[in-house]
TIRO-2110 file (N, C-alpha, C; in Angstrom, 1 decimal):
// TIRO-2110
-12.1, -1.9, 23.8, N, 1, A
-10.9, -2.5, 23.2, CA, 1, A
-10.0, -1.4, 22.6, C, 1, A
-8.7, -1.6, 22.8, N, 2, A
-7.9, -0.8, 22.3, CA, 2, A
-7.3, -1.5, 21.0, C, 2, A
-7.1, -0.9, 19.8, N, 3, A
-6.3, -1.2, 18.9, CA, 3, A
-5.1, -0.7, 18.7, C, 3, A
-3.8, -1.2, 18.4, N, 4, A
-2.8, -0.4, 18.2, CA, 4, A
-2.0, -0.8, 17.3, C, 4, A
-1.9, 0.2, 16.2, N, 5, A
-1.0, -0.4, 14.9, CA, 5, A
0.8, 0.1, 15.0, C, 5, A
1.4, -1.0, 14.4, N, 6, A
2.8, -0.3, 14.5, CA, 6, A
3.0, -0.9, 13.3, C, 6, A
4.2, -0.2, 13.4, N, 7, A
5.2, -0.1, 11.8, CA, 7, A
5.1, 1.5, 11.2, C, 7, A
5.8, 1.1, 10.4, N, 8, A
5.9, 2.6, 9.4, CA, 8, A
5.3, 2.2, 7.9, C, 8, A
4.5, 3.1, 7.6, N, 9, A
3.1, 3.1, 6.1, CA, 9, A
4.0, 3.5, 5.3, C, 9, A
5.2, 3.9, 5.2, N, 10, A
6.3, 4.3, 4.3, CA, 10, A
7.7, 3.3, 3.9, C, 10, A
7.1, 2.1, 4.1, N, 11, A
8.1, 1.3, 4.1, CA, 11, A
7.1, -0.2, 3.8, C, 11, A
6.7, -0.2, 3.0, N, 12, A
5.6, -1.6, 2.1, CA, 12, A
5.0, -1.9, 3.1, C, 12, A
4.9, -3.3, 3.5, N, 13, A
4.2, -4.6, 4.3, CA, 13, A
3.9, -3.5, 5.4, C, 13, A
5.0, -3.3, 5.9, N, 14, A
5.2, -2.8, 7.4, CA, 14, A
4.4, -2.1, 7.6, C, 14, A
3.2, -1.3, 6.5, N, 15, A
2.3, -0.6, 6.7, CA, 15, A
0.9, -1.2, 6.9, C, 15, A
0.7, -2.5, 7.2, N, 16, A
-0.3, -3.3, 7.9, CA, 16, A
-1.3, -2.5, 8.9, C, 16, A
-0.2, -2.2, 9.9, N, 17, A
-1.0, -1.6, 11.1, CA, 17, A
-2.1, -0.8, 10.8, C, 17, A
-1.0, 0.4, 10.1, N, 18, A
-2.1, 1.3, 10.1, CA, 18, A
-3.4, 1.3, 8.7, C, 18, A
-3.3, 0.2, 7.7, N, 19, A
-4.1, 0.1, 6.8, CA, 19, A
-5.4, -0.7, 7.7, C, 19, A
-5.1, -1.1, 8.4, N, 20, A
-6.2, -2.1, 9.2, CA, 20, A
-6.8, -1.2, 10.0, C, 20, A
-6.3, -0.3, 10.6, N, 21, A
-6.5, 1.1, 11.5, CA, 21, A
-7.6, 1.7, 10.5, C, 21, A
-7.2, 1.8, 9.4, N, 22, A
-8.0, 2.6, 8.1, CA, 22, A
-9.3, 1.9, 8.1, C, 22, A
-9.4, 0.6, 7.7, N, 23, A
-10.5, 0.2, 7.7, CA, 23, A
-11.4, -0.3, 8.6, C, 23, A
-10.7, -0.2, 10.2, N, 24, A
-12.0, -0.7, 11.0, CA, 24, A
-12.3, 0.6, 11.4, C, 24, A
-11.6, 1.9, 10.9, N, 25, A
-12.3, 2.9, 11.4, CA, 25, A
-13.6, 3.1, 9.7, C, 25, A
-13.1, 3.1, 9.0, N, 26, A
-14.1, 3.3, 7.5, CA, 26, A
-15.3, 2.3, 7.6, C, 26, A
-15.0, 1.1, 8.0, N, 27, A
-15.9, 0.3, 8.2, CA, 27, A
-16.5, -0.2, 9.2, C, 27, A
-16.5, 0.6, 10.2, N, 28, A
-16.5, 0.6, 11.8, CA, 28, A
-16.6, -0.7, 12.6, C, 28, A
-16.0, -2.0, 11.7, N, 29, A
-16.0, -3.1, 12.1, CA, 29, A
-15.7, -3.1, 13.5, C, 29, A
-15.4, -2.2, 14.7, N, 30, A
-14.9, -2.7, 16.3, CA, 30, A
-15.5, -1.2, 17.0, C, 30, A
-17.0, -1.4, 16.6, N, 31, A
-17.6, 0.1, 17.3, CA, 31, A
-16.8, 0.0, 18.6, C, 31, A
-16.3, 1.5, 18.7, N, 32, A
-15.9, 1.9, 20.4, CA, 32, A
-14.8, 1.3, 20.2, C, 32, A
-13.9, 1.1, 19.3, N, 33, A
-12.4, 0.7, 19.6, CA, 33, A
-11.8, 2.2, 19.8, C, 33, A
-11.1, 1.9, 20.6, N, 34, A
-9.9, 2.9, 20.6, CA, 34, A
-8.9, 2.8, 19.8, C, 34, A
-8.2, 3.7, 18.5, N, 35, A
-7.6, 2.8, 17.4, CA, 35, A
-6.2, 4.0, 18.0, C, 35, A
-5.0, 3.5, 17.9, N, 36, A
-3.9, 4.4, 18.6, CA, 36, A
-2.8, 3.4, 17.3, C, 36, A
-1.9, 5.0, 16.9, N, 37, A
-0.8, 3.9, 15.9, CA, 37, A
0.4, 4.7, 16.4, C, 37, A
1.3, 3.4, 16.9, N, 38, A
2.4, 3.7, 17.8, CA, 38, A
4.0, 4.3, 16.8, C, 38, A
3.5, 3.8, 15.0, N, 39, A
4.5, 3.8, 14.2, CA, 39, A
5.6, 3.0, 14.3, C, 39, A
6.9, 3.3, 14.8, N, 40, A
8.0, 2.5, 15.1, CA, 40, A
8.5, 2.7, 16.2, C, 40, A
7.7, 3.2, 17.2, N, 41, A
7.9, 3.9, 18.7, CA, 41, A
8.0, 2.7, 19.6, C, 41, A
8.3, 1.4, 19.7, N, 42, A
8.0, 0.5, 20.5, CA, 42, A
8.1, 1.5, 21.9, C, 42, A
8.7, 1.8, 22.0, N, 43, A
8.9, 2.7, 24.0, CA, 43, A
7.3, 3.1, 24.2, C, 43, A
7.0, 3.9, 22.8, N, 44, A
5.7, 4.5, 23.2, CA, 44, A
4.5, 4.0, 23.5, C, 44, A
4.4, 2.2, 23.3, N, 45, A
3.6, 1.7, 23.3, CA, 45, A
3.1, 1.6, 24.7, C, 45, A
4.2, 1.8, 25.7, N, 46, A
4.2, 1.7, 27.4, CA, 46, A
3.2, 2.7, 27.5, C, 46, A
2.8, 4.0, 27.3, N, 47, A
2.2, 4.9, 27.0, CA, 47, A
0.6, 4.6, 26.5, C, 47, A
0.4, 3.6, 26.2, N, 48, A
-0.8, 3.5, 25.7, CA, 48, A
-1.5, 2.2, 26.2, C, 48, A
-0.7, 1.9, 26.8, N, 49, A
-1.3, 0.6, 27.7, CA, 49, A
-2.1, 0.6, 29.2, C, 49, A
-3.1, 0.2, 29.3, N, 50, A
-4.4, 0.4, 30.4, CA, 50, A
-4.1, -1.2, 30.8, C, 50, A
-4.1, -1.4, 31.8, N, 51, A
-4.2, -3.0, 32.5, CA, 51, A
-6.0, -2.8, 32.4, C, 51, A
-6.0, -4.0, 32.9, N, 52, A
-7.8, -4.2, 32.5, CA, 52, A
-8.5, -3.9, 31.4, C, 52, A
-8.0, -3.2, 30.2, N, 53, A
-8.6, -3.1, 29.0, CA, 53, A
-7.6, -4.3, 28.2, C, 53, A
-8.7, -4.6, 27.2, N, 54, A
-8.4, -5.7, 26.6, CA, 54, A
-7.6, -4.6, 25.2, C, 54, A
-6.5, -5.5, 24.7, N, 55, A
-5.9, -4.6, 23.6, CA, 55, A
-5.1, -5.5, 22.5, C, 55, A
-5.3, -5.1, 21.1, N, 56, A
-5.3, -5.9, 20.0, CA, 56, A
-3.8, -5.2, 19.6, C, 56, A
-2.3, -5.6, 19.3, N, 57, A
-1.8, -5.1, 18.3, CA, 57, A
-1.3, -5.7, 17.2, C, 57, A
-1.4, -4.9, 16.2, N, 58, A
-1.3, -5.3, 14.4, CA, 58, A
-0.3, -4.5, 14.3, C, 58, A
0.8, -5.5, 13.2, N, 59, A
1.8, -5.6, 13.1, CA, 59, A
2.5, -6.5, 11.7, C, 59, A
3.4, -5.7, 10.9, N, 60, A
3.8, -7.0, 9.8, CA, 60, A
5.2, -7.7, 10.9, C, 60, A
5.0, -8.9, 10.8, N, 61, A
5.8, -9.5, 11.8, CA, 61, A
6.3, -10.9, 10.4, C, 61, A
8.2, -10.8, 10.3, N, 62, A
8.6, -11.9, 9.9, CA, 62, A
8.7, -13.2, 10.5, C, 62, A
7.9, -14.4, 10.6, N, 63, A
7.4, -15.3, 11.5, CA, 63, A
7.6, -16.6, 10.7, C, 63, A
8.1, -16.4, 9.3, N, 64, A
8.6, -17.7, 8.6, CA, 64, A
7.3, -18.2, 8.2, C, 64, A
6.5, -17.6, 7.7, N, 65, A
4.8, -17.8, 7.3, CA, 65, A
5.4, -17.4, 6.2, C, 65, A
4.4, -17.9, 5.0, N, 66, A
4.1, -17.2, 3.6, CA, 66, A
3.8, -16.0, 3.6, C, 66, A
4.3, -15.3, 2.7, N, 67, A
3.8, -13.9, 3.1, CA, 67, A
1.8, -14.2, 2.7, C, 67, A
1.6, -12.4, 3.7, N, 68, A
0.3, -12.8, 3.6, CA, 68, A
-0.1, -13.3, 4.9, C, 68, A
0.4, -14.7, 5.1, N, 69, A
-0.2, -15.3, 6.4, CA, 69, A
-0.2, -14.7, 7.4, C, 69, A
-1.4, -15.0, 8.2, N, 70, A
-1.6, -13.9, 9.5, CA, 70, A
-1.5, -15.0, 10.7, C, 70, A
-1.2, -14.5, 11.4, N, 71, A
-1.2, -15.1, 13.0, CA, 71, A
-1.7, -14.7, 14.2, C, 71, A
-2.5, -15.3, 15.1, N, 72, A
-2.4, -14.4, 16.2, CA, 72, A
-2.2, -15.0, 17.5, C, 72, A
-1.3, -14.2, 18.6, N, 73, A
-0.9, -15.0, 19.7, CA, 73, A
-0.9, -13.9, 20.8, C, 73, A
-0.2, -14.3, 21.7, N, 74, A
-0.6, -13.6, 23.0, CA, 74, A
0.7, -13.2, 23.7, C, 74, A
0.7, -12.2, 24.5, N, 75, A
2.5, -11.6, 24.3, CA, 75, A
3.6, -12.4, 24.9, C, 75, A
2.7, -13.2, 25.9, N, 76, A
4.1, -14.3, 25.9, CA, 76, A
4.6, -14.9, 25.0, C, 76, A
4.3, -14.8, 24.1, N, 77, A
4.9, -15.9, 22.9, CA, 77, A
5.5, -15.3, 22.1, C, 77, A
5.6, -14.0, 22.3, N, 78, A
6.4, -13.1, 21.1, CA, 78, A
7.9, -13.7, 20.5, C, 78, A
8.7, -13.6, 21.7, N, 79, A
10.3, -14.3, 21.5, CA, 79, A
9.8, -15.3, 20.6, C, 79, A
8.4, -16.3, 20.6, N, 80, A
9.0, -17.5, 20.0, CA, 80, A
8.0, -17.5, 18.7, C, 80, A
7.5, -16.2, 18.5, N, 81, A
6.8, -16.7, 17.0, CA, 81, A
7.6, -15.3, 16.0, C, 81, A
8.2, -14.3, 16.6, N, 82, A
8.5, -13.3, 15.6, CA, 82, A
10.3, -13.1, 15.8, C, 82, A
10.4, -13.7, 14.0, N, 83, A
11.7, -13.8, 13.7, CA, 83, A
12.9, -12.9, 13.8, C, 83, A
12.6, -11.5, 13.6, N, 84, A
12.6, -10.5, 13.4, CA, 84, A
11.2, -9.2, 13.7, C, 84, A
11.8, -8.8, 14.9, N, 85, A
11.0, -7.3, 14.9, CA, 85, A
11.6, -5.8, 14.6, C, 85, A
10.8, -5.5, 13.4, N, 86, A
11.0, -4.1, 12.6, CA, 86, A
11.0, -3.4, 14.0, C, 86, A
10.6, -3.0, 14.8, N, 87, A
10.2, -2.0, 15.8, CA, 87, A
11.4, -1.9, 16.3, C, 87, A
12.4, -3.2, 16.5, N, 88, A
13.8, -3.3, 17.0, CA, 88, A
14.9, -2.3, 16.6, C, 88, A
14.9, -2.0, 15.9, N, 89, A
15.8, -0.9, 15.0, CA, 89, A
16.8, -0.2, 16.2, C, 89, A
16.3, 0.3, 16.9, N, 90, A
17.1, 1.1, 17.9, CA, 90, A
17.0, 0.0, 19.3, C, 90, A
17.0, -1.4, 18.9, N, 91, A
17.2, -2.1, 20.2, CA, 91, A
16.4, -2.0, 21.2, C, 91, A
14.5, -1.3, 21.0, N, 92, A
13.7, -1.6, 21.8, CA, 92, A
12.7, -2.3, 21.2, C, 92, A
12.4, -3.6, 20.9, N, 93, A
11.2, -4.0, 20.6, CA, 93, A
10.1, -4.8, 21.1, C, 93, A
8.5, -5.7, 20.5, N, 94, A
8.2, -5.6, 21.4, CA, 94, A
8.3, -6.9, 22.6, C, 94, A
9.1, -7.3, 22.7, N, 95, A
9.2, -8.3, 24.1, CA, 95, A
9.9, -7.1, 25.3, C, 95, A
11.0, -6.0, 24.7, N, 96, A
11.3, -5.3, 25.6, CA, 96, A
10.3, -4.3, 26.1, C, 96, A
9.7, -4.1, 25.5, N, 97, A
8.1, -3.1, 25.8, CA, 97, A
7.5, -3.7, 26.6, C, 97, A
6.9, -4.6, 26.7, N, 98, A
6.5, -6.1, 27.7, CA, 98, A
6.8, -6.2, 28.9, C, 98, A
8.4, -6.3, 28.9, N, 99, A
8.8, -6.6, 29.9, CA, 99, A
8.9, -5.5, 30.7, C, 99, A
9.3, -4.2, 30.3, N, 100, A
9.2, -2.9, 31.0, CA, 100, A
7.7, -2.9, 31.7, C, 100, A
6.7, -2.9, 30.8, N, 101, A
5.5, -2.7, 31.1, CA, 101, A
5.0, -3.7, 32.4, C, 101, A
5.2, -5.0, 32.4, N, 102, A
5.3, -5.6, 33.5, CA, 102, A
5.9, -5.2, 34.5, C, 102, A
7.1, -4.9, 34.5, N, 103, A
7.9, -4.4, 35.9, CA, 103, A
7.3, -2.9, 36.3, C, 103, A
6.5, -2.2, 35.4, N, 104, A
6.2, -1.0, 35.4, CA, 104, A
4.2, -1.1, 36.5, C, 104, A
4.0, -2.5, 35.8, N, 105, A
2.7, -2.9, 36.4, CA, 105, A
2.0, -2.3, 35.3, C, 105, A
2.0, -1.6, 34.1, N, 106, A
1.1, -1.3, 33.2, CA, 106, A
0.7, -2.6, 32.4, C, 106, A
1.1, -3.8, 32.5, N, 107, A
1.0, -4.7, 31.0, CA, 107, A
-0.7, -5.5, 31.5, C, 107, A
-1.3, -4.8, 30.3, N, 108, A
-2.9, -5.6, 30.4, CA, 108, A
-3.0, -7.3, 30.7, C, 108, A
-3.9, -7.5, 31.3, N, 109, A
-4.0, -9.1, 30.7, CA, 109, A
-4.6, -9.5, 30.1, C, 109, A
-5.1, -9.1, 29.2, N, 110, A
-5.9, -9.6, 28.0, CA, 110, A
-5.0, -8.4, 26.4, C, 110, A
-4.1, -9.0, 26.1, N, 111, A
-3.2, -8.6, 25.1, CA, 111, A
-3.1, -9.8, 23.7, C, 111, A
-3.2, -9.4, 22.5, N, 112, A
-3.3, -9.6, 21.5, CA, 112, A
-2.6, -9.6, 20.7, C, 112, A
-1.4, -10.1, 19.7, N, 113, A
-0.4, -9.5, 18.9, CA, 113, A
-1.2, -10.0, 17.5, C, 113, A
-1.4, -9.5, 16.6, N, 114, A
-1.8, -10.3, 14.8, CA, 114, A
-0.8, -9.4, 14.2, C, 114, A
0.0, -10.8, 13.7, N, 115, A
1.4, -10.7, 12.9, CA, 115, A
0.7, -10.8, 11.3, C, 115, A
1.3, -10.3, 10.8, N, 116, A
1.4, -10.4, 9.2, CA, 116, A
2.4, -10.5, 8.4, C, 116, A
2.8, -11.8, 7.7, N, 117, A
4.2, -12.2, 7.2, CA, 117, A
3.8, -11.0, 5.9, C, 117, A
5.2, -10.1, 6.1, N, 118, A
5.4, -9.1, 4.6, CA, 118, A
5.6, -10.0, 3.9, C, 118, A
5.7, -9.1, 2.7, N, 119, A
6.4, -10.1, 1.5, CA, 119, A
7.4, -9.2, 1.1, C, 119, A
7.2, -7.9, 1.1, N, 120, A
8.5, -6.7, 1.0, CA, 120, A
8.4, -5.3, 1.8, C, 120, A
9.3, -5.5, 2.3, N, 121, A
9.7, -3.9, 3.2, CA, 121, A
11.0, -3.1, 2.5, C, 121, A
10.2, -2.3, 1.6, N, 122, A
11.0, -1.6, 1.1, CA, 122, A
10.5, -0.1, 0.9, C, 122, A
11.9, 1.0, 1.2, N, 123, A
10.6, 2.4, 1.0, CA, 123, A
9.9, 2.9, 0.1, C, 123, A
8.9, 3.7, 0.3, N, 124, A
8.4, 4.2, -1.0, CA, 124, A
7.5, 3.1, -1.5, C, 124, A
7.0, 2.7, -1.1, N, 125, A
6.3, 1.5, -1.3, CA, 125, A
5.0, 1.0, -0.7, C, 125, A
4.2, 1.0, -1.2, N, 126, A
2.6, 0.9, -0.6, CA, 126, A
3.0, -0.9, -0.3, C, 126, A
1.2, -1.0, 0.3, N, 127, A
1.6, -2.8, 0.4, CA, 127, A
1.4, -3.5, -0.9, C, 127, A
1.9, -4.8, -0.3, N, 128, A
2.2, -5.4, -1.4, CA, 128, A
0.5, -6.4, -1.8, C, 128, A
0.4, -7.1, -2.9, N, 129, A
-1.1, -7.5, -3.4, CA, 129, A
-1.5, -8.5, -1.9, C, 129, A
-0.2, -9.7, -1.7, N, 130, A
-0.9, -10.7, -1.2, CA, 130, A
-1.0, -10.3, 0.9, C, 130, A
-0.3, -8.6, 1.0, N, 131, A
-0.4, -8.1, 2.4, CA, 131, A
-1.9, -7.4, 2.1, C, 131, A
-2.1, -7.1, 1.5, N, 132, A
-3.7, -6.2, 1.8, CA, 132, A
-4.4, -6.5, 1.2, C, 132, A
-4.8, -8.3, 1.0, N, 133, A
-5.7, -9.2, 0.9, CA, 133, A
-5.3, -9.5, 2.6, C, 133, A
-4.8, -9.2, 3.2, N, 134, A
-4.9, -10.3, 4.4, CA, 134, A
-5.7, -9.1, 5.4, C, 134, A
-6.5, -8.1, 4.9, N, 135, A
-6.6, -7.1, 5.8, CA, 135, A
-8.0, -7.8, 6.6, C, 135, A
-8.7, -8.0, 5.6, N, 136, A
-10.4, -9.0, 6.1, CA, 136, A
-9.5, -9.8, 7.0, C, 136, A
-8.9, -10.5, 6.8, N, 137, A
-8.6, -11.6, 7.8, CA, 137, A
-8.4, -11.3, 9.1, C, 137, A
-7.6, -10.0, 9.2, N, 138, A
-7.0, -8.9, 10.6, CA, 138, A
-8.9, -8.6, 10.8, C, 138, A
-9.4, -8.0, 10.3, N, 139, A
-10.8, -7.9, 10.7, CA, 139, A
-11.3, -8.7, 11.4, C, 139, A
-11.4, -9.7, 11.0, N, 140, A
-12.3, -11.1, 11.5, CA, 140, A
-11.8, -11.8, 13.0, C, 140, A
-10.3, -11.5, 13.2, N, 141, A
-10.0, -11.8, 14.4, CA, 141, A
-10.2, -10.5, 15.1, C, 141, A
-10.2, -9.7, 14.9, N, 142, A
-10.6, -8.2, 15.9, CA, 142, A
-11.7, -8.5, 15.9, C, 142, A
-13.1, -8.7, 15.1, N, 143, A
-14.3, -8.6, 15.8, CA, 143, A
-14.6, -9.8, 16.4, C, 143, A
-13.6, -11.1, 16.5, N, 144, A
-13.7, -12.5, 17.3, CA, 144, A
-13.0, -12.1, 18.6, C, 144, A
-12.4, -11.3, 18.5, N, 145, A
-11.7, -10.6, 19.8, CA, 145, A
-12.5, -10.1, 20.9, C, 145, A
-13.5, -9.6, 20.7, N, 146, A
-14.3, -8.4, 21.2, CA, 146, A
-14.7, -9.1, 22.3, C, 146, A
-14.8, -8.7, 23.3, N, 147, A
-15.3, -9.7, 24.6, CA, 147, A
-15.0, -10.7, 24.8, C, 147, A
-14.0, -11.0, 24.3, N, 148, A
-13.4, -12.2, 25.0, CA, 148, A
-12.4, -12.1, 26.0, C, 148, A
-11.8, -13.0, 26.7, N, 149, A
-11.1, -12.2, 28.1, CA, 149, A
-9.5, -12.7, 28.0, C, 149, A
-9.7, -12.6, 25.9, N, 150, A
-8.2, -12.7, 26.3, CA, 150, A
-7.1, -13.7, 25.7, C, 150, A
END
């Protein structure tokens, strides 16, 4: 299993990815994950995608959830559960990453999105209490992930 965190750790919520990255490597909750953090590179994510490997990405995603609330869905559904994607910034995010990667023939079939409603994205700013209480939760669906086909 590949894990892949995005966002930027310098900007509150949005630093999900990589705090989850932190602790399934400290607590080795997904022995043999491959843990890869893309930051705000959506393009780069094409780069780190294997078809046939199964792959998990964490993400603070605005989805009209309580902050805190976690989600998880599968990449076709992106357009219709995330309100806004941070990764968008420069007009690549990730449904356009997706779609490249398809046409590209890289896009796995066993892909994962777990969104986490921020509560603030602001710089300078660790997460906030009720985002990293939701980290166990991002755990529990990565190790329910694990061999499944998807």
């Amino acid at each position: 299993m590949k894990i892949i965190a995005a966002g930027n750790s310098f900007y509150g919520d949005d630093g999900i990815g990589a705090a989850v990255l932190e602790a399934v490597e400290r607590e080795d909750t997904v022995p043999g994950a491959e843990l890869v953090d893309i930051a705000t590179d959506a393009l780069s994510l094409i780069d780190h995608l294997e078809p046939g490997k199964q792959h998990v990405i964490v993400d603070a995603a605005q989805m009209g959830l309580a902050p805190g609330e976690v989600a998880a869905f599968r990449a076709d559904e992106v357009k219709l559960r995330i309100r806004q994607d941070n990764l968008s910034v420069h007009g690549f995010g990730l449904p356009e990453a997706f779609a490249m990667a398809g046409k590209l023939g890289l896009m796995p079939d066993h892909m994962l999105i777990v969104g986490v409603e921020p509560e603030r994205i602001e710089i300078n700013q660790g997460l906030s209490d009720v985002v990293a209480a939701a980290v166990p939760r991002v755990l529990e669906i990565l190790q329910a992930e694990v061999g499944t086909d998807g």
